[in-house]
C-alpha positions in Angstrom: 0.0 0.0 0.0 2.6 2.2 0.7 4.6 1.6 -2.3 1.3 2.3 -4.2 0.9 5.8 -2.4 4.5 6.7 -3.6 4.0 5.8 -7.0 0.9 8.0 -6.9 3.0 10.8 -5.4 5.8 10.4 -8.2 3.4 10.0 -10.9 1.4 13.1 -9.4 4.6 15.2 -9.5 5.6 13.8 -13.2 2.6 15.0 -14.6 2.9 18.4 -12.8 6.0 18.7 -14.9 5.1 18.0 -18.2 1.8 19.7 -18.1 3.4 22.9 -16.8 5.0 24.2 -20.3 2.8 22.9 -22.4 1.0 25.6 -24.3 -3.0 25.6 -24.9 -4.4 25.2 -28.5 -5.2 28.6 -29.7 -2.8 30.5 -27.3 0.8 31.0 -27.0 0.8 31.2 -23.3 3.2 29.0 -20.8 1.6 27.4 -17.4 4.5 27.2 -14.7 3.8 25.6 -11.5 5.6 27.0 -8.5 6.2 25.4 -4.8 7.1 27.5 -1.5 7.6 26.2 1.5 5.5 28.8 3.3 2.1 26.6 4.2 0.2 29.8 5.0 -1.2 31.9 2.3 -2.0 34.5 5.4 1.8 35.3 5.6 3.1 38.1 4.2 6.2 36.5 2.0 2.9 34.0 0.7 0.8 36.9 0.1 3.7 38.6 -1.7 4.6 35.5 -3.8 0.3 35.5 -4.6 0.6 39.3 -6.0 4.2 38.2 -7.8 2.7 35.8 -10.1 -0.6 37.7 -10.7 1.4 40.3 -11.5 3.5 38.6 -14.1 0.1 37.0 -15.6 -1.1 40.8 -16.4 2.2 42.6 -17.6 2.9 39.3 -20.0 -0.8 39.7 -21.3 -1.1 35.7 -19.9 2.1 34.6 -22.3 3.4 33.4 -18.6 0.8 31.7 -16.0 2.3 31.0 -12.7 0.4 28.7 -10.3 0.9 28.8 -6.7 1.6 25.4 -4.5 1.7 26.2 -0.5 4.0 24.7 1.1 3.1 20.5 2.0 0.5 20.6 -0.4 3.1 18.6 -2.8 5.1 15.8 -2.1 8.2 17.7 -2.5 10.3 18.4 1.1 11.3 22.3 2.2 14.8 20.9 1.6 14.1 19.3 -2.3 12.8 22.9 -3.6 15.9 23.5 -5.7 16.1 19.7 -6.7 12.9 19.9 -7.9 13.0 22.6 -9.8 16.0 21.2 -11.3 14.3 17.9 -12.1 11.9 20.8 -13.6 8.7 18.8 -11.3 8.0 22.6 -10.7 8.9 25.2 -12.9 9.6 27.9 -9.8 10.8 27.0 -6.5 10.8 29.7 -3.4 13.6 28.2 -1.1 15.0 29.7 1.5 16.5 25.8 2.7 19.0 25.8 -0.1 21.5 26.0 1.7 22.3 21.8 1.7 22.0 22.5 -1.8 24.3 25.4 -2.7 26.4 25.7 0.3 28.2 28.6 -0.6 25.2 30.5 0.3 25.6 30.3 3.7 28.4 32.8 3.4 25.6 35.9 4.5 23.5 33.7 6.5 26.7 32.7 9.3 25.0 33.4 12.6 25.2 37.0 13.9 27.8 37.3 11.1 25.3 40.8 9.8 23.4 42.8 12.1 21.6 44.9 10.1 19.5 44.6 6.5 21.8 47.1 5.0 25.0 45.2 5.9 22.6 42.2 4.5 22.2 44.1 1.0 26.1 44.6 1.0 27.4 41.3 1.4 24.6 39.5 -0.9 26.1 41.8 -3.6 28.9 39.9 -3.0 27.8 36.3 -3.2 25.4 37.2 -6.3 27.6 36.1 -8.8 28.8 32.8 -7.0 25.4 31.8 -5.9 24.1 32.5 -9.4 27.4 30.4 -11.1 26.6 27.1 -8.6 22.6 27.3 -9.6 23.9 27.6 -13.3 25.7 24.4 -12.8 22.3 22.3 -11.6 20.6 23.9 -14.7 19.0 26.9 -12.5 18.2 30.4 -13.0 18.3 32.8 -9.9 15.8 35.4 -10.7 15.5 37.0 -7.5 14.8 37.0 -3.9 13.5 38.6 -1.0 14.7 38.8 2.6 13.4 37.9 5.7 13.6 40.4 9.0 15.9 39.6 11.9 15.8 36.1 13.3 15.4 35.1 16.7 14.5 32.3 19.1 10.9 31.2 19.9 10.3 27.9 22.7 7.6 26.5 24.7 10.2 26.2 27.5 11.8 28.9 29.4 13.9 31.1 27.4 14.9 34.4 28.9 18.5 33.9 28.8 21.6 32.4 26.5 22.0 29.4 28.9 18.8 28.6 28.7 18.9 27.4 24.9 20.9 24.6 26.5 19.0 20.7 26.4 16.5 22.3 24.2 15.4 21.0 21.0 15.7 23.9 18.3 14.0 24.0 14.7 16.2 25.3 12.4 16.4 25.8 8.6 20.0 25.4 7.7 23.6 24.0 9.2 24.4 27.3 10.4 21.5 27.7 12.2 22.1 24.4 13.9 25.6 24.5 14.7 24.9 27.7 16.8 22.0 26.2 18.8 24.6 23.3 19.5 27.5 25.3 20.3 24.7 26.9 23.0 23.9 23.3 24.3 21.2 22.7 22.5 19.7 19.9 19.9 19.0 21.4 16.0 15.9 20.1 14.5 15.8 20.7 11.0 12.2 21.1 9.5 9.7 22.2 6.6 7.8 25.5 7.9 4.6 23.2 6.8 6.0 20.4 10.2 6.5 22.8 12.6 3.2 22.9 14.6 3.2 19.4 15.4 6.1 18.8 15.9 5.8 21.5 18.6 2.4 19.2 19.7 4.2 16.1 19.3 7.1 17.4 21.5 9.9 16.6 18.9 10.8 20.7 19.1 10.3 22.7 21.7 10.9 26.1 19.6 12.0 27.6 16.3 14.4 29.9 15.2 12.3 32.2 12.9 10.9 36.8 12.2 8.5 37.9 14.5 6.8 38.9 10.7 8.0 35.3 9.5 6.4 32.5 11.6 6.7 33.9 15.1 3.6 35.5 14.7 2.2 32.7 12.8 3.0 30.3 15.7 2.4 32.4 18.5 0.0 30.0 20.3 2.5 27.7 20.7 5.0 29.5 22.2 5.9 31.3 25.5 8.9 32.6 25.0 10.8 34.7 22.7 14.4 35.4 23.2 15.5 38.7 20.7 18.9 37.7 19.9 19.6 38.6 16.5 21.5 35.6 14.5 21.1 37.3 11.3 19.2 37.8 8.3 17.5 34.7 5.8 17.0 34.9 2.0 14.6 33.1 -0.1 15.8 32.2 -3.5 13.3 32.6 -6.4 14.4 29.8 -8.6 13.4 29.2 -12.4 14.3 26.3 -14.6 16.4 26.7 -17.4 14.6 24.8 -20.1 11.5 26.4 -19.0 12.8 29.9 -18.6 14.8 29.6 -22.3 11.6 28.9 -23.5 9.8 32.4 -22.6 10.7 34.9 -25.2 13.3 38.1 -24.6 10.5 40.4 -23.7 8.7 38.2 -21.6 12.0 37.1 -19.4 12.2 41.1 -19.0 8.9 41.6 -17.6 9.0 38.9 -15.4 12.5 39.7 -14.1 11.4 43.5 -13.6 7.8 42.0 -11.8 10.2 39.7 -9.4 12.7 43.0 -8.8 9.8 45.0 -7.9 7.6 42.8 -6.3 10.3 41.3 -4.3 11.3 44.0 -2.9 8.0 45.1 -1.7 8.1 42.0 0.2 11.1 42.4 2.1 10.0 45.8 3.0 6.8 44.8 4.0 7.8 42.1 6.5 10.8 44.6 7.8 7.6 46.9 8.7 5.5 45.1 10.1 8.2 42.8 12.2 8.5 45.8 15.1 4.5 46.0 15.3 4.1 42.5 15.4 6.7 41.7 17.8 5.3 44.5 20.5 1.9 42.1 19.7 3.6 39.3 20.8 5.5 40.5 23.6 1.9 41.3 25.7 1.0 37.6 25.0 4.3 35.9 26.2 7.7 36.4 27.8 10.0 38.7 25.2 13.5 38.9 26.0 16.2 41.3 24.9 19.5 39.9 25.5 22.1 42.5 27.3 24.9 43.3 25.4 27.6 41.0 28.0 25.0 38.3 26.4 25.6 39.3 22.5 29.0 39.4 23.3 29.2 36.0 24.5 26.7 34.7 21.7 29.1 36.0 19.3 32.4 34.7 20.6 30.9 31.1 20.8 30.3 31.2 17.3 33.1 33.4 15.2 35.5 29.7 15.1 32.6 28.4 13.4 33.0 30.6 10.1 36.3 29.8 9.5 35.9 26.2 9.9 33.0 26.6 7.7 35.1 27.8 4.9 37.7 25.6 5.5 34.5 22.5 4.6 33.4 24.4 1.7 36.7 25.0 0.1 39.1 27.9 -1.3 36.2 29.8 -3.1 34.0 29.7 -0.1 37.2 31.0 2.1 37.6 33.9 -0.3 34.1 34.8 -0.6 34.2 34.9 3.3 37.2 37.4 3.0 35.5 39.5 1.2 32.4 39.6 3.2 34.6 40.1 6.5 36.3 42.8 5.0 33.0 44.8 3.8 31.5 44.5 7.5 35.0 45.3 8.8 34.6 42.3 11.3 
């Protein structure tokens, strides 16, 4: 029975594929299917993604139709976005867990690395052309992204301090993310945004590591505590197939990279707005905690050995791609 299920689920995701770019007798339009792992259409980066390819429908007269797939609503994991848009399942993929993909991303994302979006905007100049060379070689177009605001720590358990991350069982999104919640005692969880609430029921977490205007809002009933220590900043890719993208005419490639320039950066400025409202919201419903700066300190010591041995994995490109991100924060 199960095997029958899974040859459903393949067969499911093959035909997703092939009907996607096939064009409809009398038109000359494309139908892409896309897949985010946001599972809430309530969210803003979801609402954004909603007005991106609506968008792109109008301002290519319908030669492009994207549709939407929530996150968990296919059979494809938060982690398998960029292979399956590789294996061309969907046409689009919105990843922000590519990271065990392309590793050299990771190079902006090392925790508490950047403090602030602007120092964010700097150093993914940087790794542009690298992260854009390395989705080349899987037969991937990076046609844009947006950012989510600063992330912190969210638990069920008390969480009011740095020590107290220790014996807890973190979700996280990416290596980085997990090998600071081990170096502060605790357990990394990685998971889809679409498994977190019950695995918070089911006890396998007991908190997450995500924006205020991300999914700590979003989860708010099923957490108590909310400890503000900045780790940094997370992109999501917006990730086209080639083939698929080769076959959309010159002018349409332009609209729809102009829609995803615009429209994306609407959506990083609206979660960055709302993050601060939101996060007052949350802080009258459960315990908010503002690390002191002896804290930060600490937080930060723990982790700098971390980047270098992270290059050191990743190799001589990812050591000098570090460099030069050092070198632009001046840290």
């Amino acid at each position: 029975m199960a095997r029958r299920l899974a040859d459903f689920a393949a067969a499911t995701l093959l035909a997703l594929s092939f009907l996607a770019t096939q064009t409809t007798p009398g038109t000359a339009g494309q139908t892409w299917n896309a897949y985010t792992y946001n599972s809430v259409a309530t969210v803003t980066a979801a609402k954004g993604l909603a007005e991106l390819f609506d968008e792109i429908g109008k301002r290519t007269n319908g030669e492009l139709k994207i549709k939407l797939h929530l996150g968990g609503t296919l059979q494809i994991k938060a982690t398998d976005i960029t292979q399956a848009v590789a294996d061309n399942i969907v046409q689009l993929g919105d990843d922000a867990f590519f990271l065990g993909s392309v590793p050299v991303g990771a190079v902006v994302r090392l925790p508490m690395l950047v403090h602030n979006p602007a120092e964010y905007e700097k150093v993914s100049a940087i790794l542009a052309p690298a992260l854009s060379e390395a989705y080349a070689k899987r037969g991937i177009v990076v046609v844009g992204q947006y950012v989510f605001p600063e992330q912190v720590i969210w638990s069920r358990k008390e969480l009011k301090s740095l020590k107290d991350i220790q014996g807890q069982k973190i979700r996280v999104i990416s290596p980085d993310q997990g090998e600071f919640i081990k170096k502060m005692g605790g357990s990394p969880v990685t998971l889809g945004t679409a498994e977190v609430p019950a695995a918070i029921d089911r006890g396998v977490v007991d908190g997450a590591i995500t924006a205020s205007s991300g999914y700590g809002y979003v989860w708010r009933d099923l957490f108590k505590y909310n400890y503000r220590l900045n780790l940094g900043y997370v992109s999501s890719l917006l990730l086209v197939n080639k083939k698929a993208w080769d076959r959309l005419s010159p002018s349409v490639q332009t609209v729809v990279q102009d829609t995803i320039r615009e429209i994306a950066d609407k959506t990083t400025k609206a979660m960055a707005s709302e993050d601060q409202d939101l996060t007052q919201k949350l802080a009258a419903q459960m315990t908010s905690t503002t690390p002191p700066a002896a804290e930060i300190e600490e937080a930060g010591q723990k982790i700098k050995p971390y980047y270098a041995d992270w290059a050191k994995g990743q190799g001589p490109e990812a050591a000098e791609l570090l460099d030069q991100v050092r070198k632009a924060l001046g840290r």
